[in-house]
C-alpha positions as CSV (number, residue, x, y, z in Angstrom):
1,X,-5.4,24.1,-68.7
2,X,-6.5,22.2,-65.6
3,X,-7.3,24.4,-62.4
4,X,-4.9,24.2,-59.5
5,X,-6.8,22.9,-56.4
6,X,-7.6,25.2,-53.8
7,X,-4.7,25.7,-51.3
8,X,-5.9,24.6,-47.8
9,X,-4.9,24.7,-44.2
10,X,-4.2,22.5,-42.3
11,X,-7.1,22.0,-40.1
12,X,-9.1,21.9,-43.9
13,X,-6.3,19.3,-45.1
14,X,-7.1,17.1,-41.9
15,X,-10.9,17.3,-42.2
16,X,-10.7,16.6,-45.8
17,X,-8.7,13.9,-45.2
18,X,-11.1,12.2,-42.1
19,X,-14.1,12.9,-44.5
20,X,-12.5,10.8,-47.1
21,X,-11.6,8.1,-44.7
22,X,-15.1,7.8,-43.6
23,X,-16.0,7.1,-47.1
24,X,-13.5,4.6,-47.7
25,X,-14.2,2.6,-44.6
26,X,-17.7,2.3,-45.5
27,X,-16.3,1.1,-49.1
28,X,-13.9,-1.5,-47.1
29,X,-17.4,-2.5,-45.1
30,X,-18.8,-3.2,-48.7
31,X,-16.0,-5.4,-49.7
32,X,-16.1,-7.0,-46.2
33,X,-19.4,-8.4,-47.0
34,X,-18.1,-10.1,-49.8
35,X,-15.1,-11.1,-48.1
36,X,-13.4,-14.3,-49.9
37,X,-16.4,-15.0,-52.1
38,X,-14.6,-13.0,-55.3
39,X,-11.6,-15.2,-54.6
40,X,-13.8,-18.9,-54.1
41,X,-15.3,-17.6,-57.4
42,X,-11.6,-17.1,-59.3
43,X,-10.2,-19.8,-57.5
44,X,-13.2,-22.5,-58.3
45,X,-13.2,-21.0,-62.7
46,X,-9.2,-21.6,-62.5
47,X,-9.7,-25.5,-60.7
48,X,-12.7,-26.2,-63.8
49,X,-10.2,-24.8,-66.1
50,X,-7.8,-27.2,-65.0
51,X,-10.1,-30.1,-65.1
52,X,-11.1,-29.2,-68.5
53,X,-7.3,-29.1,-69.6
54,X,-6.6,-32.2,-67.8
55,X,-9.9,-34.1,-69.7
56,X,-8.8,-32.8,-73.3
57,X,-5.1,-34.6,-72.3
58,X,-6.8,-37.7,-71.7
59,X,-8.8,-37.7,-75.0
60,X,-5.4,-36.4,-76.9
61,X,-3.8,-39.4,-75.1
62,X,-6.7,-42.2,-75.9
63,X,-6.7,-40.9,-79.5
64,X,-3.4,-42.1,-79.8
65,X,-4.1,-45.4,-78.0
66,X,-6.6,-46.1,-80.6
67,X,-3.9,-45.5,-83.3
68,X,-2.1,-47.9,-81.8
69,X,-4.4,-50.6,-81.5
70,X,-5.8,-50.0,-85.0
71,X,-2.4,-50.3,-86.2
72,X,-1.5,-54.0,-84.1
73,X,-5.0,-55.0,-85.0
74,X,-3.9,-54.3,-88.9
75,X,-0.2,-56.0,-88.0
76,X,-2.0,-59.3,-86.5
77,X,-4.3,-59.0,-89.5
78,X,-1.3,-59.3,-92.2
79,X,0.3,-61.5,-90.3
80,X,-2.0,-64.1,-90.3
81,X,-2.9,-63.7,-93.7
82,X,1.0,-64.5,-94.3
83,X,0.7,-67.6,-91.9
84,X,-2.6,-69.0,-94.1
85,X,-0.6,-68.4,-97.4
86,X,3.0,-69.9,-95.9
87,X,0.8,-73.1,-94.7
88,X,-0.6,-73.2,-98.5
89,X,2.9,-73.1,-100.1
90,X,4.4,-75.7,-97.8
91,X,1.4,-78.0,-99.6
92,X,3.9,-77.4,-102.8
93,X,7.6,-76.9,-101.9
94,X,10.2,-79.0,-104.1
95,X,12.9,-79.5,-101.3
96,X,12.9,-79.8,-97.4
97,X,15.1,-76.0,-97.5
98,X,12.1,-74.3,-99.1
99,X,9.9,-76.0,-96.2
100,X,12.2,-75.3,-93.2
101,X,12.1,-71.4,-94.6
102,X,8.4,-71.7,-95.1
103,X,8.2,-73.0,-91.4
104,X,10.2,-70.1,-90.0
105,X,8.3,-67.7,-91.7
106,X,5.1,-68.8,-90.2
107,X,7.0,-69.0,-86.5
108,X,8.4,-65.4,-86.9
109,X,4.3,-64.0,-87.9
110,X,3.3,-66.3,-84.7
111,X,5.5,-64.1,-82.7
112,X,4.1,-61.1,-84.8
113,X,0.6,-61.6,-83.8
114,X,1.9,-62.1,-80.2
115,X,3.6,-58.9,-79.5
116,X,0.6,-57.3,-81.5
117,X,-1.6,-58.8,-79.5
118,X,0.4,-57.9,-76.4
119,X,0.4,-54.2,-77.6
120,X,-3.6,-54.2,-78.4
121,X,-4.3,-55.4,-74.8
122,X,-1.7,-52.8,-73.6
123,X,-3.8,-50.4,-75.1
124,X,-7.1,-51.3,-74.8
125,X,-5.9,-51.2,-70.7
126,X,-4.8,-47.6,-71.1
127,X,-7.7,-46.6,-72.5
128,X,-10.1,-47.8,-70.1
129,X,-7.7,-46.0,-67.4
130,X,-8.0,-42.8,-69.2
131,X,-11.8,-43.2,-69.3
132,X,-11.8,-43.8,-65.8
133,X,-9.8,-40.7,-65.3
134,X,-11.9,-38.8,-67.6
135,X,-15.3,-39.9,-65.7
136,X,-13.6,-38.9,-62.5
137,X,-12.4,-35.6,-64.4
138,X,-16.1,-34.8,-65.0
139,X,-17.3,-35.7,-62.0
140,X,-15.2,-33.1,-60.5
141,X,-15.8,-30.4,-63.0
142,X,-19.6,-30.9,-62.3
143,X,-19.4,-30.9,-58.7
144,X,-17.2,-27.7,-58.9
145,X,-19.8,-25.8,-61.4
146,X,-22.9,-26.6,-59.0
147,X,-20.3,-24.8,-56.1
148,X,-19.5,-21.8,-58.8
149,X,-22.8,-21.4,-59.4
150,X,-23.7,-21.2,-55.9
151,X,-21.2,-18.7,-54.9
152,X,-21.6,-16.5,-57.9
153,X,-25.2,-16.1,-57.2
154,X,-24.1,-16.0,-53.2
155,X,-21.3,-13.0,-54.8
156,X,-23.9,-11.1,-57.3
157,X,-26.7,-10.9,-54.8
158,X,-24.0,-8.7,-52.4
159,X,-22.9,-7.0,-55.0
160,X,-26.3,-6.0,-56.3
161,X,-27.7,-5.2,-53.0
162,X,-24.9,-2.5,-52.8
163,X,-23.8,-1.8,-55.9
164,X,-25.3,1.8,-56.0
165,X,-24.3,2.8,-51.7
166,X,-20.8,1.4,-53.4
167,X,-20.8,3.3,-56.5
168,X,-22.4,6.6,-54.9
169,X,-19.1,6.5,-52.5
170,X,-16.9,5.7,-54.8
171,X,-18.1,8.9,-56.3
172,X,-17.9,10.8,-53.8
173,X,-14.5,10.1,-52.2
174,X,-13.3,11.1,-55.9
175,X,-14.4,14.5,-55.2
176,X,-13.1,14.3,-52.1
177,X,-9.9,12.9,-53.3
178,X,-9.7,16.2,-55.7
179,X,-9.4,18.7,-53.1
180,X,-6.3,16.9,-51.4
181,X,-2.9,18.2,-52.4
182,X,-1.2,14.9,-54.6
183,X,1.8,14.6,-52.1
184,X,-0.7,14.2,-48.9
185,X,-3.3,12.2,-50.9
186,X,-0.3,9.8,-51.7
187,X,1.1,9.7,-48.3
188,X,-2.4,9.3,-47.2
189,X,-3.1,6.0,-49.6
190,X,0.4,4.5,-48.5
191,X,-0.2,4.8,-45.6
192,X,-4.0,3.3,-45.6
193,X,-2.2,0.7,-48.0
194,X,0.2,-0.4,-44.8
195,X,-2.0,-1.1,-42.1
196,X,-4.7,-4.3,-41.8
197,X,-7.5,-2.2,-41.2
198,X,-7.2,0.6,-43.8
199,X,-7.4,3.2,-41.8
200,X,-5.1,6.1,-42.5
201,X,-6.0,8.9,-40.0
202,X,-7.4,8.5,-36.7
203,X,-8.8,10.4,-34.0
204,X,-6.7,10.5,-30.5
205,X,-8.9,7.9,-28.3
206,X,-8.0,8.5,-24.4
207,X,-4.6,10.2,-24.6
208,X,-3.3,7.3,-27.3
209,X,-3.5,6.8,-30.9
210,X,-6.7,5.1,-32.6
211,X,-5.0,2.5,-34.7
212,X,-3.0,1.0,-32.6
213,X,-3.2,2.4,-29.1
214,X,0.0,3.3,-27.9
215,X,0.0,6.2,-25.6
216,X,0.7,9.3,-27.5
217,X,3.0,12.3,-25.0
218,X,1.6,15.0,-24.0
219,X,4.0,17.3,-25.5
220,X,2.3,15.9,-28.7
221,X,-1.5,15.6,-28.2
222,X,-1.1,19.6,-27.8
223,X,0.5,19.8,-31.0
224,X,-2.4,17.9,-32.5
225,X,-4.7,19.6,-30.8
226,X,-3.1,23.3,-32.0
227,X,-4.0,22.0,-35.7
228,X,-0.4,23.6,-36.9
229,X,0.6,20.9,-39.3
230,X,-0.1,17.3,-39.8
231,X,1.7,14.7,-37.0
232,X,1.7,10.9,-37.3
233,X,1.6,8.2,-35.1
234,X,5.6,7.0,-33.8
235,X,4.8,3.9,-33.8
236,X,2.1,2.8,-36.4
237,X,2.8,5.8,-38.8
238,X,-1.0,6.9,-38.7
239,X,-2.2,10.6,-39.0
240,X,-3.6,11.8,-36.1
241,X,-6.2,14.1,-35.9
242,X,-8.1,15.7,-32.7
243,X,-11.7,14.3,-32.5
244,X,-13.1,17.5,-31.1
245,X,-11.7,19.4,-34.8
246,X,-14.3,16.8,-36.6
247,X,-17.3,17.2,-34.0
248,X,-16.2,14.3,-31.7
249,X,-16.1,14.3,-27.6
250,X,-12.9,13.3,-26.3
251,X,-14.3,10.4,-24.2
252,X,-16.6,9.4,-27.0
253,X,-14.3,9.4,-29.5
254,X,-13.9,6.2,-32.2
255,X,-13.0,5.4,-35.5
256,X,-15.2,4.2,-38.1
């Protein structure tokens, strides 16, 4: 049976809370480092991806060019074996009806070879289009794997340079994140989840809140600074916490 955390107060519940922000933000820092490479990297795989898709549509497509001009070149082959062996039987018809027929047998294989002829060229175009595209395709794809390669290594040399400060934090905000009650801890992440900066408790900085510096009332800072339950922001839905409860001077006090 798991152990029920340790009930705190609330001046615990707010410390806890600031601790595990600091730890976050220097988390946030980390990923700031890397800002859009990890996006330039998906972004460059998915654009190769395509290029590679669009390549293999063009070799689909000239496959079945070359179908079609084998096929015309075996059309305009038969046909003008039928031409050579209609001119050979008009050498030995018996009546000028057999000849006339003979005649418009070679005319309609003349027009055979023609439109065969037409198609092959047809063809043979398409095909040196495709290859064109497909040189073009390459191209591309090559171009775009030098600039992967370059901002993986740009990507993996951040990463490895702080994977372990990333990993030990990530560590210990876990812990941290174990001592906070669900419902604040949830309340907590939405509200980190909300704003630009990630930061979901500040310290008061000159009579106003630290995210987004709106004057906080008087009536107010002395409830923060009584440490009786947790207040937000009014107007950017913050937690605010007094910087003297987490070892910070009023006129020095900053966010992380």
């Amino acid at each position: 049976m798991a152990s029920q955390k340790k009930e705190l107060t609330v001046e615990e519940k707010l410390k806890a809370l600031y601790d595990l922000q600091q730890k976050l933000s220097e988390i946030d820092a980390i990923k700031t480092l890397r800002g859009e490479l990890p996006q330039e990297v998906q972004d460059l795989e998915d654009e190769i991806a395509g290029l590679q898709t669009r390549e293999s549509k063009y070799q689909d497509e000239i496959a079945k060019q070359q179908e079609e001009l084998a096929f015309n070149r075996e059309t305009k082959q038969k046909a003008e074996e039928l031409i050579e062996k209609y001119t050979a039987d008009q050498d030995n018809v018996r009546n000028n009806r057999e000849y006339d027929y003979l005649t418009k047998e070679i005319e309609y294989q003349k027009l055979n070879i023609e439109l065969a002829e037409k198609k092959m060229n047809e063809a043979a175009r398409r095909i040196e289009a495709l290859q064109v595209e497909i040189n073009k395709a390459k191209e591309m794809s090559t171009d775009r794997e030098h600039a992967l390669e370059e901002k993986k290594s740009e990507l993996n040399e951040i990463v490895s340079e702080n994977k372990q400060k990333e990993e030990t934090l990530r560590e210990k905000a876990k812990k941290q994140e174990n001592k906070i009650e669900e419902r604040l801890l949830t309340a907590f992440k939405r509200i980190r989840k909300n704003t630009r900066n990630g930061l979901g408790i500040v310290v008061v900085q000159r009579n106003a809140c630290g995210g987004c510096f709106n004057r906080i009332p008087a009536q107010r800072q002395m409830e923060i600074k009584m440490h009786k339950k947790v207040i937000v922001c009014e107007y950017c839905g913050r937690i605010l916490i007094d910087p003297e409860l987490v070892g910070i001077a009023p006129t020095e006090a900053k966010n992380k």
